[in-house]
C-alpha positions in Angstrom: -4.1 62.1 -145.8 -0.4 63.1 -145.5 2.4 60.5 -146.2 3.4 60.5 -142.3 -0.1 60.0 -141.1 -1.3 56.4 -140.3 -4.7 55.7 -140.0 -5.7 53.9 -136.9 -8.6 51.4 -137.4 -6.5 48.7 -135.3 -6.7 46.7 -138.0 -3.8 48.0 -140.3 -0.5 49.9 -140.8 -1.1 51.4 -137.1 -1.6 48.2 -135.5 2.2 47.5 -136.3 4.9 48.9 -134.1 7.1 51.0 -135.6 9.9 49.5 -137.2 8.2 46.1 -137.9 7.5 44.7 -141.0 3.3 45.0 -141.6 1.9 42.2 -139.7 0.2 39.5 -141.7 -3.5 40.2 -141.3 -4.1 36.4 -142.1 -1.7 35.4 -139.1 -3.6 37.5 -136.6 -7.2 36.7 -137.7 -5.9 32.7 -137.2 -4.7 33.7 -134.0 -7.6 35.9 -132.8 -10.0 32.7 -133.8 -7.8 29.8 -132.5 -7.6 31.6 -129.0 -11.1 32.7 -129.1 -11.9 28.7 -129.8 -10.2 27.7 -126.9 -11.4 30.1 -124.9 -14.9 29.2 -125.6 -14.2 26.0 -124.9 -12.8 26.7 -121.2 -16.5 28.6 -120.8 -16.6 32.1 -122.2 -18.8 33.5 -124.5 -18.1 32.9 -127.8 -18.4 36.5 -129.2 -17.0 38.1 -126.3 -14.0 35.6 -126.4 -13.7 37.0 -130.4 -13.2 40.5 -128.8 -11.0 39.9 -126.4 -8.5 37.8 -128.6 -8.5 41.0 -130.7 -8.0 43.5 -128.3 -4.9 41.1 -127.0 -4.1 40.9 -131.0 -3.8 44.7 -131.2 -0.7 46.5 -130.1 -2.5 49.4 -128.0 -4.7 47.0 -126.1 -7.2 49.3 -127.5 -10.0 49.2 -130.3 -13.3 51.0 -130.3 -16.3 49.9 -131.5 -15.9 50.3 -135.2 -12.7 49.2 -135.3 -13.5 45.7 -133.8 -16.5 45.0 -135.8 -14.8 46.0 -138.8 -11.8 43.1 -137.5 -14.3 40.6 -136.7 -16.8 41.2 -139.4 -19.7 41.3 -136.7 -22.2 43.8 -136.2 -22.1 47.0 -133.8 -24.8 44.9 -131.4 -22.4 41.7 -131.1 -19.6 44.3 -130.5 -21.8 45.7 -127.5 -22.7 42.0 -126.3 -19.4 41.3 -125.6 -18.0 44.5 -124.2 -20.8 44.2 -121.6 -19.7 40.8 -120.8 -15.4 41.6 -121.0 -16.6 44.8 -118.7 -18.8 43.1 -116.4 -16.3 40.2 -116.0 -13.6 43.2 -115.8 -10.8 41.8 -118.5 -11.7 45.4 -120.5 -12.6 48.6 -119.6 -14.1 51.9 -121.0 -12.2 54.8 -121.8 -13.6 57.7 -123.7 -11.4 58.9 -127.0 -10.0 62.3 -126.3 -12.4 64.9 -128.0 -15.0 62.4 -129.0 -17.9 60.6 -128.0 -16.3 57.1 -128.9 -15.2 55.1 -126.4 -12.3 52.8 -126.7 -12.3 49.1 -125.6 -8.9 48.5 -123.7 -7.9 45.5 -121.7 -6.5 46.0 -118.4 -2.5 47.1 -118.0 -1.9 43.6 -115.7 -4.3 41.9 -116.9 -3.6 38.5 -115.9 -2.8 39.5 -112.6 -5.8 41.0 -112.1 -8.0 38.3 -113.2 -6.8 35.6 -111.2 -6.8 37.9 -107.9 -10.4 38.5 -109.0 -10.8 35.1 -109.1 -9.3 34.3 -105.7 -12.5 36.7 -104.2 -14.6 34.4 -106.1 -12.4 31.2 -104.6 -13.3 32.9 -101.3 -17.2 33.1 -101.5 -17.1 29.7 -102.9 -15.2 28.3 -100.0 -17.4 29.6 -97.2 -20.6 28.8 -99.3 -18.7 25.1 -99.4 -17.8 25.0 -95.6 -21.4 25.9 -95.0 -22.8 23.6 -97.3 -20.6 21.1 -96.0 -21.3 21.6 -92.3 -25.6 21.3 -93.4 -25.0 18.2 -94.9 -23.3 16.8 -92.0 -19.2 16.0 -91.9 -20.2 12.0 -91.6 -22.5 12.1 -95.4 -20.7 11.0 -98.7 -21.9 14.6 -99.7 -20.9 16.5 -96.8 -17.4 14.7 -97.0 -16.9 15.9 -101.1 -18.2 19.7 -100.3 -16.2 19.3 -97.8 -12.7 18.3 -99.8 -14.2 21.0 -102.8 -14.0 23.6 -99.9 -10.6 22.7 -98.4 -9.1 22.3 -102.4 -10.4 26.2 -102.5 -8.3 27.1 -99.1 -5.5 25.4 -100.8 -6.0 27.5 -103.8 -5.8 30.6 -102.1 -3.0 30.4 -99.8 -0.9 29.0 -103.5 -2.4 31.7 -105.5 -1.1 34.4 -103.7 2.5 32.9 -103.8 2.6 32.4 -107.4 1.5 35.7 -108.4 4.4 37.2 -106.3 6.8 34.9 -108.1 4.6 36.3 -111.2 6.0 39.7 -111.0 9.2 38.5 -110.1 9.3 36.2 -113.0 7.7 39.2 -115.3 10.6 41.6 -114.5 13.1 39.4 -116.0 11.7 39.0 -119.1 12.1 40.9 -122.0 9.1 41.7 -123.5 9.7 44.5 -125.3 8.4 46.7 -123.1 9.1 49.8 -120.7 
């Protein structure tokens, strides 16, 4: 391999912006596992939460297959577990490599965004599953009254959720991130 050349297994040299010192492999795997932890602990799976730490860990927002399971030390069928779950759940999508039949894990350009307005349909089905659950139980019943608030706590959601992820983007465009 030429001197210019930089091997891409998203694990290494290419993983580092140009410019940067190497990155301390030992600083990203304690990251990729303390934020995989905690986001096991808030409910996702724990292999698929493994993934998607890495792909956050990796400068393109990009890793295929091999390249992950090579990072996490897990096999090509864990690797496939948790895509299906980060794809299903849309925090990653598919994207074939130019002139190969690999695809390429990448998480989502807004990502955040995107998952809480995801979240807000869900809010919405929840809500009118809520008011309807809430209307058969009747207004008067200790259980009627708590689906009730749960559904009106939803509403509130909503009409908040919207207004912070304006001021989101606002907020976002001040920052300097480092990127374009």
């Amino acid at each position: 391999m030429a001197d210019d050349m930089v091997e891409t297994d998203g694990n290494g040299p290419a993983d580092a912006a140009p410019g940067r010192d190497e990155r301390d492999e030992g600083a990203v795997s304690r990251f990729v596992e303390r934020f995989a932890a905690q986001l096991t602990e808030a409910g996702m799976q724990r292999m698929a939460a493994r993934v998607f730490a890495r792909l956050l860990a990796s400068d393109g927002g990009a890793m295929t297959s091999a390249e992950l399971g090579e990072a996490l030390r897990i096999s090509p069928a864990a690797v496939s577990g948790a895509v299906s779950y980060l794809t299903q759940v849309n925090m990653v999508s598919r994207e074939r490599e130019p002139g190969s039949r690999r695809d390429r894990y990448v998480l989502h350009n807004e990502l955040w965004y995107e998952t809480f307005t995801r979240r807000d349909q869900v809010l919405t089905q929840w809500e009118k599953t809520l008011r309807e659950g809430a209307a058969g139980l009747g207004a008067d019943s200790p259980a009627g009254a708590r689906v009730a608030e749960t559904a009106a706590f939803f509403e509130f959601m909503q009409g908040e959720m919207l207004g912070l992820m304006d001021r989101w983007r606002a907020h976002r465009a001040t920052l300097d991130l480092g990127r374009d």
